[in-house]
C-alpha positions in Angstrom: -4.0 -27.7 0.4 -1.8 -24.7 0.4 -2.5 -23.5 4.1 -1.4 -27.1 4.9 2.1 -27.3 2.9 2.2 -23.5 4.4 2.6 -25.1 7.8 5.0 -27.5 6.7 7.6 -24.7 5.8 6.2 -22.0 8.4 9.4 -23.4 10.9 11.4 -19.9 12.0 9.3 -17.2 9.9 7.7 -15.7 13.1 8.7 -12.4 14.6 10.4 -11.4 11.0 10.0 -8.7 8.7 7.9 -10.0 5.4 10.7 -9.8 3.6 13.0 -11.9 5.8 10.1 -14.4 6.1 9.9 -14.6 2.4 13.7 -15.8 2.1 13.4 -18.4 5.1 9.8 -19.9 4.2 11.4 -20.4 0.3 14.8 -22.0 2.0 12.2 -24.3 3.9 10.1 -24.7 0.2 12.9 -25.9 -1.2 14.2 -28.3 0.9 10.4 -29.3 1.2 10.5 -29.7 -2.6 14.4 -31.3 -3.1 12.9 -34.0 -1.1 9.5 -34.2 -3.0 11.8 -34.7 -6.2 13.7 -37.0 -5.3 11.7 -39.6 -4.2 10.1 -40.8 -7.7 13.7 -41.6 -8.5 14.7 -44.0 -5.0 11.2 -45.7 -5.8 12.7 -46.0 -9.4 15.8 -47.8 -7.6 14.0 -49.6 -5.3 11.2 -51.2 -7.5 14.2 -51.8 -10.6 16.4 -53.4 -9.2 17.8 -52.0 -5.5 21.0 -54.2 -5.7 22.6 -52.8 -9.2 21.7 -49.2 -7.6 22.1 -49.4 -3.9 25.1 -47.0 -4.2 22.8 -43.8 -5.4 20.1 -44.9 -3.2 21.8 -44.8 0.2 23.6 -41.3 -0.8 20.2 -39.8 -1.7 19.1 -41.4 1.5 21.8 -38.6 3.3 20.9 -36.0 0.8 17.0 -36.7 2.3 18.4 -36.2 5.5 20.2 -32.6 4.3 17.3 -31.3 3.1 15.4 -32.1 6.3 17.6 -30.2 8.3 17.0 -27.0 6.7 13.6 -26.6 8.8 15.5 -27.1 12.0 17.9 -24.5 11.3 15.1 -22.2 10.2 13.5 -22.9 13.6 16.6 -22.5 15.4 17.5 -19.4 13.6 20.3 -20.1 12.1 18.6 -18.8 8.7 22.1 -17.8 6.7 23.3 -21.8 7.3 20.1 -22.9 6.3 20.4 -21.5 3.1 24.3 -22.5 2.5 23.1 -25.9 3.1 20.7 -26.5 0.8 22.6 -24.9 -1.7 25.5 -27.4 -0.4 23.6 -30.6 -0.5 21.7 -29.8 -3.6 24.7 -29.3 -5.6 26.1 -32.0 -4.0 23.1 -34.6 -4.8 23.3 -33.4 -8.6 26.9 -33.8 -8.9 26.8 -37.2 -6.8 23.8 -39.1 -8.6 25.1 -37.9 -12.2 28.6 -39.8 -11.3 26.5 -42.6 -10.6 23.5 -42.9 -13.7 25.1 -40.4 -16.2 24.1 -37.0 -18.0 21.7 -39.0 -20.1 19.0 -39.6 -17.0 18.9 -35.8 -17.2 19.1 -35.3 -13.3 21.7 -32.2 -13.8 19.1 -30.5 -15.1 18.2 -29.4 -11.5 21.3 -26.8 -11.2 19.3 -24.7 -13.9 16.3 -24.8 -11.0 19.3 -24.1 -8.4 20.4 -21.4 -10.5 16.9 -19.6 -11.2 15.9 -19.3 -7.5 19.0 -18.8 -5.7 19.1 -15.3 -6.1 16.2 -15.0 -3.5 17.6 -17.1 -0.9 19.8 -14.2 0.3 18.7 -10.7 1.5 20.5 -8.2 -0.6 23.2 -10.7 -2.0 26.3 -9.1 -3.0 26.8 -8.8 -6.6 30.1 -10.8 -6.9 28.9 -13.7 -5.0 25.9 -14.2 -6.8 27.8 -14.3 -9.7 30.6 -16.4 -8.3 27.4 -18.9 -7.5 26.1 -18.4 -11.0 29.5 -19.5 -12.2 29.6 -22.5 -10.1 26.5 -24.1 -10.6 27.9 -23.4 -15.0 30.7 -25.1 -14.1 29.0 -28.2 -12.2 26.7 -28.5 -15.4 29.3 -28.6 -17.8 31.6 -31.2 -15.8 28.6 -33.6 -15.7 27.9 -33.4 -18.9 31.1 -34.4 -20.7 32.7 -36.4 -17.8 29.5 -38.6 -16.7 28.4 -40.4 -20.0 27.0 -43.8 -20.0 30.2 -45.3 -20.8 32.1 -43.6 -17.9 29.2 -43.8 -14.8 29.2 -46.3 -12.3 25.5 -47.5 -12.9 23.9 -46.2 -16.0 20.2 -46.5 -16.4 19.5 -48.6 -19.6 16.9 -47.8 -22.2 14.0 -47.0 -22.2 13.9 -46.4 -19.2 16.4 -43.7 -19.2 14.8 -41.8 -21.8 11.5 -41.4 -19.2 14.1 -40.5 -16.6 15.1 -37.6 -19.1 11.9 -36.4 -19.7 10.9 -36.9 -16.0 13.8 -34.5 -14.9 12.9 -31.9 -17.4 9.0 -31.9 -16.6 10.3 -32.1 -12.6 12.9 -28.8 -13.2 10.2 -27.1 -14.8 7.8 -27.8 -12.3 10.1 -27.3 -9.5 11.2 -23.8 -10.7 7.7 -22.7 -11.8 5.8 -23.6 -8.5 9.0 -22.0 -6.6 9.1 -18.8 -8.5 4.8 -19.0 -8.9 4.1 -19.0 -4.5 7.2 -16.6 -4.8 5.3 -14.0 -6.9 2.0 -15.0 -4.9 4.0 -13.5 -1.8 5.1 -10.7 -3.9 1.2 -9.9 -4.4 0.2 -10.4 -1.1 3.1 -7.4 0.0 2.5 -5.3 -3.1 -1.2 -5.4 -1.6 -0.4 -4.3 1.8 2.1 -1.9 0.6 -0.5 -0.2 -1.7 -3.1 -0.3 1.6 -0.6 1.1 3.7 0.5 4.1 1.5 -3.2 4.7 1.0 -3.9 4.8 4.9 -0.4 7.2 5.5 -1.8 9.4 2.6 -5.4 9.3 4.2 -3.5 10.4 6.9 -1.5 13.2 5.8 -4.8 14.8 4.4 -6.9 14.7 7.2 -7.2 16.6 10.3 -6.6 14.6 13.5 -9.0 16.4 15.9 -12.2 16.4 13.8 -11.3 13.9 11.0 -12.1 16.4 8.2 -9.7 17.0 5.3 -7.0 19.2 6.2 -5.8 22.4 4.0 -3.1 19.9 1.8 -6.2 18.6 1.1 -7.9 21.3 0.3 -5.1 22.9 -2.1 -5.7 19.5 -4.0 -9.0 19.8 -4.8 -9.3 23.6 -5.5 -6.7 22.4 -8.2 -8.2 19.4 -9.1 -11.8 21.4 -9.6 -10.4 24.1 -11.1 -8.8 22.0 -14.2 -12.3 20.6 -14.5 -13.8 23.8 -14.5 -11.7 24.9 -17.5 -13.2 21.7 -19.5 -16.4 21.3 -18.3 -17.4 25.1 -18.1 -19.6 24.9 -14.7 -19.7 26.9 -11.6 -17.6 26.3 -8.5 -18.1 28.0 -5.3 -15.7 28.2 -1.7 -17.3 29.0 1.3 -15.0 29.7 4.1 -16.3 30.1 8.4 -14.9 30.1 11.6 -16.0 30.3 15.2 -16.9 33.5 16.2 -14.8 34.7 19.3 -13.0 31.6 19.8 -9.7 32.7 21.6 -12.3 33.8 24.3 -13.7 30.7 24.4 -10.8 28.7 24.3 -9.2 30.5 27.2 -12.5 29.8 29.7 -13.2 26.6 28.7 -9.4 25.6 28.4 -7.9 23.5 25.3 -9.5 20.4 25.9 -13.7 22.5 25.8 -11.8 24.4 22.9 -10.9 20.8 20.5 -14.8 19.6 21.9 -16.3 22.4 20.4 -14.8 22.1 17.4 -15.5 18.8 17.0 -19.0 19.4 17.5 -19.2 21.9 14.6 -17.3 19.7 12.0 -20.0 17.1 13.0 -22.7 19.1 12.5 -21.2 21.2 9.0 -20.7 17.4 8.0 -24.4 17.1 8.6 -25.1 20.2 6.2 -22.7 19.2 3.5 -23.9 15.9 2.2 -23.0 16.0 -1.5 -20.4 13.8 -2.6 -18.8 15.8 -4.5 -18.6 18.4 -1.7 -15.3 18.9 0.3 -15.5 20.0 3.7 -12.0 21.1 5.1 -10.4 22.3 8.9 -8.4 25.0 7.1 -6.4 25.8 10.5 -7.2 26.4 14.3 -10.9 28.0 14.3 -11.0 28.4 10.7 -12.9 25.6 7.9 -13.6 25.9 4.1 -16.0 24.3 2.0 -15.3 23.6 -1.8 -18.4 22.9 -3.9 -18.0 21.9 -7.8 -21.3 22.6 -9.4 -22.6 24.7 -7.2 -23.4 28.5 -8.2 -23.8 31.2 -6.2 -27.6 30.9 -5.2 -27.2 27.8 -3.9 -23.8 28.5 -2.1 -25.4 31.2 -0.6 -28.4 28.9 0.8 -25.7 26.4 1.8 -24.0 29.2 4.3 -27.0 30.3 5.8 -27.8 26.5 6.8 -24.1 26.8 8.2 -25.0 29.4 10.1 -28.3 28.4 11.3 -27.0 24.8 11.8 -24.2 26.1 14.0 -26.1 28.6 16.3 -28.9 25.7 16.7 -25.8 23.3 18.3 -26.8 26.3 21.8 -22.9 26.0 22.9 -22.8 28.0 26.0 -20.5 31.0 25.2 -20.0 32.2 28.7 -17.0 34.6 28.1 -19.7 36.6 25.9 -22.6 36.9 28.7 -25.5 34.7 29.9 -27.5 33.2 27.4 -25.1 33.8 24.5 -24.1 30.9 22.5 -21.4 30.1 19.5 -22.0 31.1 16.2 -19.6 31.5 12.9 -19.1 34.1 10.6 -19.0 32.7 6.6 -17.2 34.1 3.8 -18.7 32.8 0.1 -17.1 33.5 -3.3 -18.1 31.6 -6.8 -17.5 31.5 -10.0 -19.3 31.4 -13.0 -17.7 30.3 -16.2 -19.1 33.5 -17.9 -16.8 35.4 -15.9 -14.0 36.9 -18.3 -10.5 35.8 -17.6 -11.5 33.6 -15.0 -9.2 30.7 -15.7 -6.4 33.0 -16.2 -5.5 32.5 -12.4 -6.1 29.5 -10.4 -8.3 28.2 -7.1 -6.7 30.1 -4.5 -7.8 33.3 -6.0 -11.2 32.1 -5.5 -10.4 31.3 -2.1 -8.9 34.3 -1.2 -12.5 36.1 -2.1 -14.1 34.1 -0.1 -12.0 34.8 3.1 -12.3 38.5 2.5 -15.6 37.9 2.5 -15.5 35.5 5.9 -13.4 38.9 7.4 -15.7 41.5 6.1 -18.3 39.4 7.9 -16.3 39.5 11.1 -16.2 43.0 10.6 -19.8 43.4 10.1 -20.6 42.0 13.5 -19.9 38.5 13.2 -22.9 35.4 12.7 -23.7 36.3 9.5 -23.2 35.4 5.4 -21.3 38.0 3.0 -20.9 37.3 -0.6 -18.4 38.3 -2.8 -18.6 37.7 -6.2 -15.1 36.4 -7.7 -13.3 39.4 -9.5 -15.1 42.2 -7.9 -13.4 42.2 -3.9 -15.3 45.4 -3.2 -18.4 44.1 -4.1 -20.0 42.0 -0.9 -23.5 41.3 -0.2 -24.4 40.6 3.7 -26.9 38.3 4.4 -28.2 38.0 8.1 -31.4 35.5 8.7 -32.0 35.7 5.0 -32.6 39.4 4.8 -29.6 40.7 2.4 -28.7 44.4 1.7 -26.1 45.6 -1.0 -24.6 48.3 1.2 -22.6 45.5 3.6 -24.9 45.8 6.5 -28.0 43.8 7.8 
């Protein structure tokens, strides 16, 4: 039922902004709906007595025709006269068919329905004419109640039927406002929606890396922050490994940019491969250079984690010409963690843990490269050097 009445007042919305296409599809509603209400009261008329009221039926027979030519306006473009119109001929039909049955049918009760919706007809009306508007449609109300009585109208309505004229108008204002103002707010939904998908896409966006689709390091500074308020609560371990391709700038200048960003692609896919928890965040921290944050993980098991890194890379056999036949790309890792046994630990915050680990990713380099050193969070002179699981205290393999 909606999508139909939806085509009825669709005339002139396309190729608008939403909010522009708000304002005309609600002009076209409520000329839609000005017509809707006023024929219950020209069958009224006509089924009465169409003689004694003839006078009120052929003006809302040109107040019919007003409202219909809001939706060629709409569809001609012409959306600021569209509006002016109905706010014309409505105000108009109130004033006109009050002169004629009186304040006691209760039709003036419309400019209250005029009032309450025609702040939304406008884009960005200015302050003083919306009020001027508000005054006018006061000022019509109060004329047409003291100056159209029963005694001073042209064809009054006689009782009863006049009092279920009243209490039609008031059920019909009510109505007419609250299904206005109700597909109104149903718009306002639908672009409250989009607006909250959109702003979730641009920040999806602004924390991921564009060439391998990984978080980037914005992301990254979040969730060492967010981790490391939830290791203050919760008391658990949190690790940071931290790699990058061995000899890159090499490789990028033989196999140009373009073998450069494929390479790198192919090791965020694969170190997306290796880090399959949830909870796990695997970043590009900048050209060559990734990091891995792991909540919950201790050091054992961040240790295990880089060697698969390692292993997982160096398995990918990327020709490495620049280094010599046969040689292939490989990363160095860096791995810090933290236990929350470790004294003073919270007095400083997530970066400190990831600046371990990337002394321990540039002792590796310095080692020899393709390999795992540890360094245990507080102590930055203490590193452990792993190398196809063999480990040895003094730093070398």
């Amino acid at each position: 039922m909606i999508s139909t009445l939806k085509k009825l007042w669709s005339p002139g919305i396309s190729g608008y902004p939403r909010g522009v296409r708000r304002q005309i599809a609600l002009c076209n509603q409520l000329g839609l709906f000005g017509i809707a209400a006023t024929l219950p009261y020209q069958l009224f008329y006509y089924v009465y007595e169409v003689a004694v009221y003839r006078g009120v039926f052929v003006a809302n027979l040109f107040f019919i025709a007003g409202y219909l030519s809001v939706l060629p306006l709409n569809h001609q473009r012409w959306h600021h006269l569209a509006s002016t119109v109905l706010l014309a001929n409505g105000c108009s039909q109130l004033f006109v068919v009050t002169w004629f049955i009186g304040t006691e049918a209760g039709v003036n009760l419309y400019y209250f329905t005029l009032a309450s919706i025609s702040a939304f007809l406008y884009k960005r009306p200015n302050i003083r004419v919306y009020a001027a508007i508000m005054a006018f449609f006061g000022v019509q109300y109060v004329i047409t109640h003291f100056l159209f009585t029963a005694a001073t109208v042209i064809t009054p309505v006689p009782t009863p039927w006049v009092n279920a004229m009243y209490a039609f108008s008031v059920a019909g204002a009510l109505t007419l406002s609250g299904i206005v103002l109700y597909l109104f707010r149903r718009q306002i939904d639908h672009a409250e929606g989009e607006l909250t998908l959109s702003n979730r896409y641009l920040e999806t966006l602004s924390n991921t890396d564009p060439l391998t689709g990984l978080a980037n390091r914005r992301a990254l500074d979040v969730a060492l922050e967010r981790e490391w308020a939830r290791l203050t609560r919760r008391q658990q371990a949190l690790s940071v490994i931290m790699f990058d391709v061995d000899h890159f700038k090499r490789y990028n200048d033989h196999y140009g940019h373009a073998g450069g960003d494929r390479c790198l692609q192919q090791i965020a896919r694969a170190a997306q491969g290796v880090i399959s928890r949830a909870p796990d965040l695997l970043v590009r921290y900048g050209g060559e250079e990734f990091a891995v944050v792991l909540p919950g993980t201790d050091e054992t098991g961040a240790r295990q984690l880089a060697q698969r890194l390692c292993a997982t890379i160096e398995a990918l056999n990327i020709a490495n010409e620049p280094l010599g036949a046969g040689a292939r790309v490989t990363i160095s890792v860096g791995v810090s963690s933290l236990q929350h046994s470790v004294p003073n630990a919270h007095d400083y915050g997530g970066a400190h843990l990831l600046k371990h680990a990337d002394e321990a990713l540039y002792q590796a380099k310095a080692n020899g490269r393709n390999q795992v050193v540890y360094q245990a969070y507080g102590h930055p002179h203490a590193a452990d050097v792993e190398r196809d699981g063999r480990v040895d205290a003094s730093g070398r393999t």
